[in-house]
N, C-alpha and C positions, 0 to 999 in steps of 0.2 A: 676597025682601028687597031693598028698594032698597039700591044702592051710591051713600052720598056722594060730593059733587066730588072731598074729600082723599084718599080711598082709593082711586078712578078715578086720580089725577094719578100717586098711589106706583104703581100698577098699569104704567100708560103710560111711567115711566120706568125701572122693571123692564125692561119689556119691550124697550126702549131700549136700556137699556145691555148685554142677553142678546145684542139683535141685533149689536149692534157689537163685542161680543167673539167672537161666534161669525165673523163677518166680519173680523176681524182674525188670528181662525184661520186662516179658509178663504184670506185673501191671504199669510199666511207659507207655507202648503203648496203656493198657487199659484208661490210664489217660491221655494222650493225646489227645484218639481219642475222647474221654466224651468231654475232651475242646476244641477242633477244630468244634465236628459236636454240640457242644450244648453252649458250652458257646460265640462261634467265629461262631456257623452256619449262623447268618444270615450276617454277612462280608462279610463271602469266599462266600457265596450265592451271593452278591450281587458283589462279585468283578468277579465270574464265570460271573453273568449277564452282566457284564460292558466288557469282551473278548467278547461276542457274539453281544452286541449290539454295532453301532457306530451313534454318532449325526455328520452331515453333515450340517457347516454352511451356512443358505442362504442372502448372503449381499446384506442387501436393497439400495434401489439406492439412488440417493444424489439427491437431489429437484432442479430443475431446474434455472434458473435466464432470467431475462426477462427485456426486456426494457421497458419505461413508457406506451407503447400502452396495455402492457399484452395479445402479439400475443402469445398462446402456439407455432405456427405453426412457430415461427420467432425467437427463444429465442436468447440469448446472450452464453447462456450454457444451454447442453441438456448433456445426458449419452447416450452410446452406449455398446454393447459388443465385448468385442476385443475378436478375438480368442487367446490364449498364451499358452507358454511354461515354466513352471517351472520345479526346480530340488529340490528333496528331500533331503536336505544337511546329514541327519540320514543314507539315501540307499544310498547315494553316497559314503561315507567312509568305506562303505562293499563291494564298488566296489574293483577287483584284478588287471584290468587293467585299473586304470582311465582315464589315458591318450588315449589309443583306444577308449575307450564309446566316449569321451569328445568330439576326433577326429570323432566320426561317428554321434554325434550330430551336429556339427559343419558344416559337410556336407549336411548333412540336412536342417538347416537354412541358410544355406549358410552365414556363420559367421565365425569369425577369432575362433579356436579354443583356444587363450589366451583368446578372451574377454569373455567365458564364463567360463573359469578358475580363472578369475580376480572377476569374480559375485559369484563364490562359493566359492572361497576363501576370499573374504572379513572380514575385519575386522567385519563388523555389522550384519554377518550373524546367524543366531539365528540355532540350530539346530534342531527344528520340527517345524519353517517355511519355506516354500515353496521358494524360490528364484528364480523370474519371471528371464526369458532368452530373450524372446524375446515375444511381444505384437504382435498383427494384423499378424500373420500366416496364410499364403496361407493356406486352408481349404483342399487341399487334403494331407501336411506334417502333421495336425492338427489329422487329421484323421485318415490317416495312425499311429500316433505316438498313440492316444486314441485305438484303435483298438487292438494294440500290447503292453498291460501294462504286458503281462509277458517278453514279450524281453526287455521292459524300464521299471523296475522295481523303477530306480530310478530317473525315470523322470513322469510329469505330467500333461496330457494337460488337460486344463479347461477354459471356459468363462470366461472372469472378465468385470467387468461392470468397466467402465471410462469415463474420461469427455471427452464431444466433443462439438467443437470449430466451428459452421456451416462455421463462416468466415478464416476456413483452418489456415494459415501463420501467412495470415495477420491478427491477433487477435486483434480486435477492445478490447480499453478499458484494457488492460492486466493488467493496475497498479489498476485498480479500482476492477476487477474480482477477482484478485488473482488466487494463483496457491495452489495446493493438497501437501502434503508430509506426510513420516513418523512420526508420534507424538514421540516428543522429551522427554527424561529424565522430565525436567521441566513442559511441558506440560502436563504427564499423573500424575505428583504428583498432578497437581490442578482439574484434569480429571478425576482420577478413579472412583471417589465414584459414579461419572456419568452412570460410565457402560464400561468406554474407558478402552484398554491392551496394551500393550505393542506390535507394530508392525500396528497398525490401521493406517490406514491414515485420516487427518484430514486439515482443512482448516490454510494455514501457513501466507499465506498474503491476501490483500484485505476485498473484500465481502466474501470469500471464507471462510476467518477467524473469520471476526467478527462476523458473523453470521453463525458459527459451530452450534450449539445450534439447529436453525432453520431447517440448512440444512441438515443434518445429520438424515437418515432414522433410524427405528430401525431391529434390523438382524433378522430374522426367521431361523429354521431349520430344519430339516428333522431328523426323525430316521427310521436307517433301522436294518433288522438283517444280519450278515455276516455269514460265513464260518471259518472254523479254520485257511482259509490262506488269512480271510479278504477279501472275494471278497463278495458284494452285493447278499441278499439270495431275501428279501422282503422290503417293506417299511410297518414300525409300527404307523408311522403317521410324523404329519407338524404340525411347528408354523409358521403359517403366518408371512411373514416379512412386516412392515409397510414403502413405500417410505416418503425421509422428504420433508419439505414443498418448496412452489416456492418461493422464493423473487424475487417481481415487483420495478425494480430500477426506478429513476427519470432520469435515461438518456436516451437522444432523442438517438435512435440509426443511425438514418441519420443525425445527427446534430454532432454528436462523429467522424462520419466516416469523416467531413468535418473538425473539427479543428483539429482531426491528420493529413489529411495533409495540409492544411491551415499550420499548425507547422514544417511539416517538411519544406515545399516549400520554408518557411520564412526564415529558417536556412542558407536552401542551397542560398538563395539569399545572406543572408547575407558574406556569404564566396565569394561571386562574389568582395565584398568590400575592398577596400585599407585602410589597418591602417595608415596613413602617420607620425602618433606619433613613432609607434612599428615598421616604416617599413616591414610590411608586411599582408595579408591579415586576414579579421577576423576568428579569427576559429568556432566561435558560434558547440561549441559541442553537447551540452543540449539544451532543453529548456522546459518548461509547459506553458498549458492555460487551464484555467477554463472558463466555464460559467454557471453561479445561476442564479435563480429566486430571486431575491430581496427578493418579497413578502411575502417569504415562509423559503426560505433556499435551496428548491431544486438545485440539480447540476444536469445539462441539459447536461452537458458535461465537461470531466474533461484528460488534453492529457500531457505524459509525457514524451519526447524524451532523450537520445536514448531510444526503448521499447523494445521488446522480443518479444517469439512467448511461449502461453502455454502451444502449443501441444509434447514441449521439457518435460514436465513436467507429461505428461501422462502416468502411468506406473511405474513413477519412472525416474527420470534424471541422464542423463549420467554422470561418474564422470567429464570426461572431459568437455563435455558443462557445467555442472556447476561451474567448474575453467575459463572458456572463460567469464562467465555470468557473472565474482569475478576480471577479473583481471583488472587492475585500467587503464591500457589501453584501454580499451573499454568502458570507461567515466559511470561505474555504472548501466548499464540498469535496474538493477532491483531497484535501487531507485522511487517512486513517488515524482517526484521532485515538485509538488504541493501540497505536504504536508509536506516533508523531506529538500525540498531545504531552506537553509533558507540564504538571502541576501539580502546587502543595497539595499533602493527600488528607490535613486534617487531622484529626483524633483517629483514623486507621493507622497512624504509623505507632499509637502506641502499643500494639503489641510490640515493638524493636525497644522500646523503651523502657517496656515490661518484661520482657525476658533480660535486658541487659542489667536491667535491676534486683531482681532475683539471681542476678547472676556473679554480681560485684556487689553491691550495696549492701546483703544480708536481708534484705528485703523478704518476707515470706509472705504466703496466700493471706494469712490472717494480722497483718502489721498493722497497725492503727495510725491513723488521718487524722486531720480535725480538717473540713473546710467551712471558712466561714467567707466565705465568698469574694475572698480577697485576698493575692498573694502578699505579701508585703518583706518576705526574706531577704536580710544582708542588704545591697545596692536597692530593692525593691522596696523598701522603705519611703521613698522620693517619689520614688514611679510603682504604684503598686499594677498588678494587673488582677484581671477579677477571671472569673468563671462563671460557666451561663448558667449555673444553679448554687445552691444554699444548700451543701450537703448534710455538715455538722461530722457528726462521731460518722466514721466509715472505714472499712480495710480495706486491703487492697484488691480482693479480688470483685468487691462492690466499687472500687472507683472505678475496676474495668468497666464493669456492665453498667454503671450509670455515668461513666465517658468523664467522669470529675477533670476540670484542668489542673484546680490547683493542685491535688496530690501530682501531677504527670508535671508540673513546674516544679516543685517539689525535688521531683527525685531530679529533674535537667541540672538543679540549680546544684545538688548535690556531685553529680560528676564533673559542674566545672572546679565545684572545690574539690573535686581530688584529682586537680589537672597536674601538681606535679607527682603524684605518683604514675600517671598514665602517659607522662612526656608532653602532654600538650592534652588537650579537650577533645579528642579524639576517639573515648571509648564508644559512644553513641555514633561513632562515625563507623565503626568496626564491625560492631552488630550489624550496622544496615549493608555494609558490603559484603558481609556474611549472608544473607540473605538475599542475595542477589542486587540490590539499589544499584544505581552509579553505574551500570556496565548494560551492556548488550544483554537479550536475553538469548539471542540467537537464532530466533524465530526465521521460519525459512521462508520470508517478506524483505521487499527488498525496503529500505530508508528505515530504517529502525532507528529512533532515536535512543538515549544512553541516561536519558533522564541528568540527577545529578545532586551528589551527596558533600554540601558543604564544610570546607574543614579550613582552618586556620591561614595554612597555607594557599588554600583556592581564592578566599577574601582576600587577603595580601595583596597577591597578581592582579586578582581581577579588580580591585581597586587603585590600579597605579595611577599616580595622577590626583588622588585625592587622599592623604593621608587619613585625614577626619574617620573615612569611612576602613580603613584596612586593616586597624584591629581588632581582634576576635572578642567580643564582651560576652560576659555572664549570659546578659540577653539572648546571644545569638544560640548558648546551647540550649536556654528555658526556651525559646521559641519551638528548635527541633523536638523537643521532646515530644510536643503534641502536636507534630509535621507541618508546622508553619515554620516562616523565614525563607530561605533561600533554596532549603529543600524541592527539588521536580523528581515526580517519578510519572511512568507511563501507566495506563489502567491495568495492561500486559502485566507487565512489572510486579505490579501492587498483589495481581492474581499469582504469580510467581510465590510471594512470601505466605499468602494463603493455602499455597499449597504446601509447602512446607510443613505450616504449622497442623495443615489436616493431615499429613502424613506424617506425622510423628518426627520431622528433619529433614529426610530428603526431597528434592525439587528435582525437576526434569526441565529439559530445554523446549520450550513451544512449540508446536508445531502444527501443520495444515496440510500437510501431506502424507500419505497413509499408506498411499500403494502405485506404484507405476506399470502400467498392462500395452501391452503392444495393442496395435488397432484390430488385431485379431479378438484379442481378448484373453490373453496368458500372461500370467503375470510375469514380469521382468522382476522387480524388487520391492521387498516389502521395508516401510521406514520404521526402521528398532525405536524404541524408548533410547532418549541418551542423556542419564542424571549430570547432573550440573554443578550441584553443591548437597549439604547435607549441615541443618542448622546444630544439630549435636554433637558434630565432626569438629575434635582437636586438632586435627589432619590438616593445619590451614595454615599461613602466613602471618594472619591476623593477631594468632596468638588468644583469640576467643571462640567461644562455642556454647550450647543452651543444655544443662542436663535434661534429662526427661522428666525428670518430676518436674525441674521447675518449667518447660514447656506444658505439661500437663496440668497447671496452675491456672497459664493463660489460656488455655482451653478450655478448662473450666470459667472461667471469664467472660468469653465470647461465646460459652453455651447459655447464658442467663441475660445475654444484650436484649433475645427477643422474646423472652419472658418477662411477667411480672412488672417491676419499674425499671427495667430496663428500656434504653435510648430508641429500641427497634422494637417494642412491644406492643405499641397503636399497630403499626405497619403490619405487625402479623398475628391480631388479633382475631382469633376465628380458625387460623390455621392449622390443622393438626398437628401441632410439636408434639406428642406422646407417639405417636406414630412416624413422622419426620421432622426428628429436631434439627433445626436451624442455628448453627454458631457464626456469630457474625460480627462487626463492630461500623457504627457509623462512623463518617468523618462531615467535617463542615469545614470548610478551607476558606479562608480571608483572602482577598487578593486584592492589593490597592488598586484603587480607583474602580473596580468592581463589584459588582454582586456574589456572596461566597459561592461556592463549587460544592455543590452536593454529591458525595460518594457514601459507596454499602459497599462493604466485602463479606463476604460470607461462605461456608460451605455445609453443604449439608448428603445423607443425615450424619450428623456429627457422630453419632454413632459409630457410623461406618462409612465415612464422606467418600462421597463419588463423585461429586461435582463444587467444584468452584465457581461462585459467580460473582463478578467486580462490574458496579453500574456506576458510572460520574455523570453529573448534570453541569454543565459548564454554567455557573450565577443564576444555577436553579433554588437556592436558597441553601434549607437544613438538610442534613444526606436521610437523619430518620423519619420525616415526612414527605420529601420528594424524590431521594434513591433507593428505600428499601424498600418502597410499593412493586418498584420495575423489578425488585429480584426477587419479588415473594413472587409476581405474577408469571415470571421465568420457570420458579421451582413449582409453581401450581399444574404447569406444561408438562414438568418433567414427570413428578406422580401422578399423574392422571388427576390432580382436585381440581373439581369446578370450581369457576371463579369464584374468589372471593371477595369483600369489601374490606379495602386494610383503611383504619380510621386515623392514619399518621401519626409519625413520632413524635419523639420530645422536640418539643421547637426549638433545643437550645440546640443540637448537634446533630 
């Protein structure tokens, strides 16, 4: 059948417009392909290279910690490699039957199959990190599971290196060491530019923390080439990972092991004891002790009851142990209460009372008292307050050592009447910042509390809202005088002014770190002494300062607390003073609505003090029959004396 012209012409421009669309194909994929392999070749090049290659990180270990010997063989904290189990939270969500996988893992660790539904389901689970199941795996489930990565596609056995505790349970030193965790929001904003990510683990308290910096290796890793289903072809090479360095602490680690329990022992005595006020026995919940080296600042031992174990912390902590750890029943353990605790210190603060007196007042070693067991001076007339003993005729350096209140109300009551020569009631405020109170000590721990030294002005603010309570009365300074009232200081702290006064003035800033050594074993830097203050020093703001003679008065004071009828004389009855005198001073601290707080500061041998030791019993009762047993039994440690039996103090303070 012929084809018409009209039908040939439709045909011809068919065929026309087919050609040109199909050439208009073939130039967009010619254009394409020009940009993909020339203008984008070395991308896709390098992103084809980045499918075959994988970098495999190698985390370097975390630097040791050591006691003041710098035994490598002995440490305080070493690392180990657990063998574990993680889950790939990416392949786990490809799983079709999760609950069967979960359940055949579960068998396998021999674990609740929720609790490892509760770790993959977490709220803080990140999807391309690993989610640790379970640490220290028996080595043949470890095995068998590494063995079998096609049957467990979405599980992962591997090494991890973590800290380890030689002393098991019983982790010596746990508030001073600190424990590991995930870096927090807050933490990696100040951390990144560091090198730190998201998911690292990092030093959260103690030494652990302050000295991240130090500890903290740096990672190596490995590249290898894979396969298209990502299995291991070859290795392309390493970057060495660097471990971080040791830090050599100042504590005696046999001297540590002895005031934790020395502290607990004290406790549990103290709960043997009848409140006959509260009708019922003490509960002494808490407690700390320190002990420094004067000389220097070193802390030889530093113990914080209740404490912890840090091996809860390796891996990662349970949610649940870490709500036990939190819950307010269980009196805080993760507190260092020698740095965080902060309370009235009692009849210890009157040395600051006693040198401020001797200082301003005319006050001297042999001034004459009367107590007749009743204050009743000026406003006190109305409201008398009393004293836990019936002194009669006494001086002053007999009211140190038998802890008298009423003379130390006495002299209170005297610096408020000379409030307008000193501008306000402030001199007692001047001496204790002299001495370090009120302020940081510096100690190289991290949350240090600042305690807190009340003045006119602090009442005021902190009473807005209630006029009744914001001005400053008579009261308020007789209280300080014999460190009740509104007065907090830290146990830290308290050993700070002790040291002072056994160095003749100056104090040093605390410390717990001694020496930093590369993981070779050479030393990097040694940590200098670095004085702080100097109770003799004109040199100040304050406008006050303690001569030497009259510190040498209160020394003489607190060398005869534990002699004779002094307040600490049961406690260290038996003890050799003629060979290691002990100068010391109890405290008993009121605390409303609780049982008082037992403290002993002390240093010895007074002679030639070497050691500072500061014990609080948190509503452990009197400091002379339940806090100066724990530092006789400290200083027994130190001189080599076998125990003794201290027959307790004066039950009044």
């Amino acid at each position: 059948m012929a084809i018409n012209p009209q039908q040939k012409g439709t045909m011809v421009h068919r065929f026309t417009l087919f050609v040109m669309i199909v050439g208009a194909l073939v130039a967009v994929l010619v254009v394409r392909l020009w940009f993909l392999q020339v203008v984008q070749g070395d991308s896709y090049s390098a992103m084809a290279e980045g499918n075959r290659i994988r970098e495999v990180s190698l985390e370097a270990s975390r630097g040791k910690i050591l006691d003041r010997r710098g035994d490598i063989k002995d440490p305080l904290v070493t690392n180990r490699q657990a063998l574990s189990v993680f889950v790939l939270p990416t392949e786990y969500e490809k799983l079709e039957d999760k609950e069967g996988e979960v359940a055949r893992l579960a068998e396998m660790l021999d674990m609740d199959p929720q609790e490892i539904l509760d770790k993959v389901q977490g709220e803080e689970v990140q999807p391309h990190k690993p989610v640790l199941i379970k640490k220290d795996v028996d080595p043949e489930t470890y095995l068998f599971i590494a063995e079998r990565q096609v049957d467990f596609p979405w599980v992962q056995a591997e090494e991890m290196p973590v800290r380890e505790y030689p002393e098991g349970e019983e982790t010596l030193a746990a508030h001073v060491l600190g424990y590991l965790g995930e870096i927090s929001e807050e933490q990696l904003a100040i951390l990144k530019e560091k090198g730190y990510k998201a998911g690292d683990i990092v030093g959260t308290s103690g030494v652990e923390a302050f000295y991240e910096d130090t500890l903290r290796g740096v990672d190596g890793k490995e590249i290898w080439e894979v396969d298209a289903s990502g299995l291991p072809l070859r290795k392309l090479g390493e970057e060495e990972r660097n471990p971080g360095k040791t830090v050599v602490l100042t504590l005696d680690k046999e001297l540590q092991n002895v005031v934790e329990q020395a502290l607990r022992d004290g406790m549990a005595r103290a709960r043997t004891f009848y409140d006959k006020e509260r009708g019922k026995n003490y509960t002494a919940p808490a407690g700390a002790a320190v002990v420094i080296d004067p000389h220097n600042g070193e802390i030889l031992a530093m113990a914080s009851e209740p404490t912890f174990n840090l091996e809860m912390f390796v891996g990662g902590i349970d949610e649940q142990e870490w709500a036990e750890l939190n819950d307010p029943a269980n009196n805080a353990p993760l507190n260092n209460r020698a740095i965080v605790g902060q309370y009235p210190c009692g009849s210890t603060f009157k040395v600051i009372t006693a040198m401020a007196a001797l200082q301003d007042l005319g006050v001297t070693a042999y001034s004459p008292f009367f107590c007749s067991h009743v204050f009743n001076r000026g406003e006190f007339k109305d409201f008398p307050k009393t004293c836990w003993g019936t002194h009669g005729n006494i001086d002053f350096i007999n009211a140190i050592v038998q802890s008298c209140d009423v003379v130390f109300y006495d002299l209170g009551y005297s610096f408020y009447e000379n409030r307008e020569r000193d501008g306000w009631v402030t001199r007692l405020q001047d001496y204790s910042v002299l001495a370090g109170l009120g302020s940081l000590t510096g100690v190289d721990l991290p949350n240090e509390f600042e305690g807190r030294v009340p003045t006119p002005q602090w009442k005021w603010e902190f009473n807005q809202g209630n006029p009744d309570y914001q001005r400053w009365y008579p009261g308020d300074t007789v209280n300080m005088a014999v460190g009740q009232g509104d007065i907090l200081v830290t146990p830290l702290q308290l050993a700070s002014v002790y040291a002072a006064i056994a160095n003749g003035g100056p104090f040093y800033r605390p410390h717990v770190g001694k020496e930093i050594l590369t993981w070779q074993g050479e030393t990097v830097e040694v940590i200098e002494p670095q004085q702080i203050g100097d109770i003799t020093s004109a040199d100040n703001e304050l406008g006050v300062h303690v001569d030497g003679a009259n510190l040498e008065i209160v020394r003489a004071g607190l060398n005869g607390v534990t002699w004779g009828n002094g307040t600490a004389a049961g406690a260290f009855a038996g003890f050799p003073l003629q060979q290691y005198p002990v100068a010391g001073k109890t405290g008993t601290a009121e605390v409303q609505d609780k049982q008082p707080c037992a403290w002993f500061a002390c240093y010895a041998p007074s002679s030639d003090p070497q050691y500072v030791v500061v014990v609080m019993i948190e509503e452990g009762g009197f400091g002379g029959a339940m806090a100066a047993p724990v530092a006789r039994r400290i200083l027994e440690h130190i001189f080599g004396i076998p125990p003794g039996q201290a027959q307790g103090g004066i039950v009044g303070d």
